[in-house]
C-alpha positions as a Markdown table, in Angstrom:
| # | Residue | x | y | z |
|---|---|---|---|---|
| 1 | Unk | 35.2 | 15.0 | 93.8 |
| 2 | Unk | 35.9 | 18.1 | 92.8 |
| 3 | Unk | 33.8 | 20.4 | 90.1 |
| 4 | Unk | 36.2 | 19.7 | 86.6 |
| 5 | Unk | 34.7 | 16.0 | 87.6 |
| 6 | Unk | 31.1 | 17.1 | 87.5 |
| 7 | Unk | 31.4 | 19.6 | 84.9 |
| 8 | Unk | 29.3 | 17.6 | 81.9 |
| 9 | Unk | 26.7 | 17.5 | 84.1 |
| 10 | Unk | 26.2 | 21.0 | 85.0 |
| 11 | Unk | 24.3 | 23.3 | 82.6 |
| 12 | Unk | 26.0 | 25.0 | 79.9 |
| 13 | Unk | 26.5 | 28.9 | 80.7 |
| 14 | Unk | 24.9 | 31.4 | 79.2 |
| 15 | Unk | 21.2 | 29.6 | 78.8 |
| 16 | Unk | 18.8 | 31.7 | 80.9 |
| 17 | Unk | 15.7 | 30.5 | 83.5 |
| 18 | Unk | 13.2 | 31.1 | 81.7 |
| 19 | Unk | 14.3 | 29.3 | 78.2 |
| 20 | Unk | 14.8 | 26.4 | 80.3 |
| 21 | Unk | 11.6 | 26.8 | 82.0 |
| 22 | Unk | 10.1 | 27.3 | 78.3 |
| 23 | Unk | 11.2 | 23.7 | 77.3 |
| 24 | Unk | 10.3 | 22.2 | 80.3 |
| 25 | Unk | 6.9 | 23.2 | 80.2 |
| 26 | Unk | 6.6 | 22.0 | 76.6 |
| 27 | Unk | 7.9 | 18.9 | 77.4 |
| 28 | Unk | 5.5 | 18.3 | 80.2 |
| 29 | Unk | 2.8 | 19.1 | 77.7 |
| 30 | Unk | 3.7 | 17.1 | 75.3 |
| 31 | Unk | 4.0 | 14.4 | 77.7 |
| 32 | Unk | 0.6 | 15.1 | 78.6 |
| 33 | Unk | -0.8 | 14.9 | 75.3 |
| 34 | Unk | 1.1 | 11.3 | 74.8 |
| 35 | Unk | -0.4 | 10.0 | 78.0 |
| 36 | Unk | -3.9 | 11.3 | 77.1 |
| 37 | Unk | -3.4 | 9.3 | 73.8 |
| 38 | Unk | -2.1 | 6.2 | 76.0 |
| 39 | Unk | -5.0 | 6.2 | 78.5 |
| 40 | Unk | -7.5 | 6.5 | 76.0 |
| 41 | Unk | -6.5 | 3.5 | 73.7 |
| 42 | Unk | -5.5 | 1.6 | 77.1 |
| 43 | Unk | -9.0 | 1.9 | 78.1 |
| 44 | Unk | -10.4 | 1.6 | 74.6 |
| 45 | Unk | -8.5 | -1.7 | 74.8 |
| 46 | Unk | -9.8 | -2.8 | 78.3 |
| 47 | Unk | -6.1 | -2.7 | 79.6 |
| 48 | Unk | -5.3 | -1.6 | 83.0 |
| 49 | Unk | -5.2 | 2.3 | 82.8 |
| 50 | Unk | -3.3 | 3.2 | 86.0 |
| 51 | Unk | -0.2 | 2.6 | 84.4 |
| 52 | Unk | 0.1 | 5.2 | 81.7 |
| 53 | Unk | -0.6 | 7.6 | 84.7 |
| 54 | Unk | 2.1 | 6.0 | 86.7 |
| 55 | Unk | 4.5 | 6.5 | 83.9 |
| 56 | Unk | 3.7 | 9.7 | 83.6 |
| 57 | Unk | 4.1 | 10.8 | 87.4 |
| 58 | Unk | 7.6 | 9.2 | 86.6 |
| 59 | Unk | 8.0 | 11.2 | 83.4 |
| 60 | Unk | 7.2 | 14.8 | 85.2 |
| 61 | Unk | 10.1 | 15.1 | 88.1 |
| 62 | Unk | 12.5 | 13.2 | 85.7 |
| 63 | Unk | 11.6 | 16.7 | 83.2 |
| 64 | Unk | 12.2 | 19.0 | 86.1 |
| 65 | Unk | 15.7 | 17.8 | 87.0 |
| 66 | Unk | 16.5 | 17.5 | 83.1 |
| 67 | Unk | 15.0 | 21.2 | 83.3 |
| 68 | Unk | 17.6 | 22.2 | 86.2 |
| 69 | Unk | 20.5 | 20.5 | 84.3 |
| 70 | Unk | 19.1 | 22.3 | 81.3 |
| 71 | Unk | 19.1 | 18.9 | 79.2 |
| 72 | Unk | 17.3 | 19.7 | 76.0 |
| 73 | Unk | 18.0 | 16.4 | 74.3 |
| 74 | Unk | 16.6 | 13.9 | 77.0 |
| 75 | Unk | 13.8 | 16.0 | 77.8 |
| 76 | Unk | 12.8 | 15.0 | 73.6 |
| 77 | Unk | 13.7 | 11.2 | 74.6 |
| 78 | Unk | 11.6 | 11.2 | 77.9 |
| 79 | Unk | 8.5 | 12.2 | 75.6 |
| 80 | Unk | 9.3 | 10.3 | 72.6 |
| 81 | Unk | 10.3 | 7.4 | 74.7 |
| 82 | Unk | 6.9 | 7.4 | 76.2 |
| 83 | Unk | 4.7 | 7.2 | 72.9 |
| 84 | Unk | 7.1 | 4.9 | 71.4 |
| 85 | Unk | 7.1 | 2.2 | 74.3 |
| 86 | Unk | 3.9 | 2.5 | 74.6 |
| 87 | Unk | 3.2 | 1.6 | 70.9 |
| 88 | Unk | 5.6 | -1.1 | 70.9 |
| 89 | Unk | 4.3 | -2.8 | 73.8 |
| 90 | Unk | 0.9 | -2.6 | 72.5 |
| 91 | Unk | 2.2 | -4.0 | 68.8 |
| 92 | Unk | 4.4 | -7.1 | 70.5 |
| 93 | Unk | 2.6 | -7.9 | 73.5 |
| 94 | Unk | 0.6 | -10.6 | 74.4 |
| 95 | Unk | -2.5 | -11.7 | 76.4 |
| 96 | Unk | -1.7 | -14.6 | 78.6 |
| 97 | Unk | -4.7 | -16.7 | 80.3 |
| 98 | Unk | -3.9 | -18.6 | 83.2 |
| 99 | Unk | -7.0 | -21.0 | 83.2 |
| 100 | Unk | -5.9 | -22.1 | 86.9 |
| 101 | Unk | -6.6 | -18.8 | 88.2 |
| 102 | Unk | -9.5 | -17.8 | 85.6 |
| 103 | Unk | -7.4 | -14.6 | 84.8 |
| 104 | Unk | -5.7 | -13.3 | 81.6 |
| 105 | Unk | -3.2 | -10.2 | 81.3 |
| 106 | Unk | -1.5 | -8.8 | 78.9 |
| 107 | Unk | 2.1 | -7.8 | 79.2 |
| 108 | Unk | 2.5 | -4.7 | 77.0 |
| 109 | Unk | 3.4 | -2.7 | 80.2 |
| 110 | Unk | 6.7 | -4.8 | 80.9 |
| 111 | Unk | 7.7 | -3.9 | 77.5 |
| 112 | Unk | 6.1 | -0.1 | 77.3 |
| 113 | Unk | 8.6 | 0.5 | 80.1 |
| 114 | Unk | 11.7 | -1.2 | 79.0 |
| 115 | Unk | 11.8 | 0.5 | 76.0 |
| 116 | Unk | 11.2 | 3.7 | 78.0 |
| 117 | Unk | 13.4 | 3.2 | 79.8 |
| 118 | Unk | 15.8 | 2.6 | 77.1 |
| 119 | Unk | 14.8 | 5.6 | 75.5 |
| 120 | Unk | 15.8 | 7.7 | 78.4 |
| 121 | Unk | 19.1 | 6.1 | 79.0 |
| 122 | Unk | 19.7 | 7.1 | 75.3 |
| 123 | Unk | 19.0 | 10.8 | 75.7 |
| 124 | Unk | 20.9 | 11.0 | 78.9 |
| 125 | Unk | 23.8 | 9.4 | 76.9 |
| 126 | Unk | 23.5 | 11.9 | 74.3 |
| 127 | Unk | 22.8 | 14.5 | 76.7 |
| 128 | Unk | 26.3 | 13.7 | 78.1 |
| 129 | Unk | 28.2 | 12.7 | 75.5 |
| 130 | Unk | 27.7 | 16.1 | 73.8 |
| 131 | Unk | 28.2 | 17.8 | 76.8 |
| 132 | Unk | 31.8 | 16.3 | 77.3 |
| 133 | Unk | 32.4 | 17.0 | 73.8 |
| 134 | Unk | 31.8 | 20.7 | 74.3 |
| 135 | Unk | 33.3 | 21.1 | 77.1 |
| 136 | Unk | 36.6 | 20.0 | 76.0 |
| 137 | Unk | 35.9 | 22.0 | 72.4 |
| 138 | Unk | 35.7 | 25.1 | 74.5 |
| 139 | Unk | 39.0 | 24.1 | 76.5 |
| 140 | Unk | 41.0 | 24.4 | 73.0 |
């Protein structure tokens, strides 16, 4: 495989270190701020609140190698994919009670992740798709 094939993924010349550094640590606030939010109503709910932590250890290195492919785009998607699954799990899920076990749990985290998940693969679409598109722009 040689580098023409892996040349939408490596970052576009001419962006500098410290601009990508610059998003990344916004990004990772931002994050930060949208997982404060989600552990606060996931306690204020009495959900289980390791999980908006977990997501966002997931959320952190997935920033820093959008950082060192210099991937503006899904950096925004990681973050907004984050609040927005999180919202939408709590708006369509449900508690479930299994009276056989004397426990109850509510499944907003299956959902909270699918569409985060979703929301990344979106941006690294983007991400990609713009990338090719440039790429072979700059060829002509």
């Amino acid at each position: 495989m040689g580098r023409d094939a892996l040349a939408p993924l490596l970052p576009l010349k001419g962006e500098s270190f410290m601009s990508r550094f610059i998003w990344a640590i916004g990004a990772i606030i931002a994050l930060f701020i949208c997982f404060l939010i989600a552990e606060h109503f996931a306690r204020e709910i009495h959900f289980h609140t390791g999980y908006p932590r977990f997501l966002f250890f997931v959320g952190i290195p997935l920033l820093v190698i959008l950082m060192i492919f210099n991937a503006h785009k899904a950096m925004i998607f990681v973050v907004i994919g984050y609040i927005i699954g999180f919202l939408l799990g709590i708006m369509f899920g449900e508690y479930i009670y299994y009276p056989e076990l004397n426990y109850g749990r509510h499944n907003w985290w299956g959902i909270w992740t699918q569409w985060f998940l979703i929301f990344i693969a979106i941006g690294l679409t983007w991400e990609f798709a713009v990338r090719v598109k440039n790429r072979r722009s700059q060829k002509d």
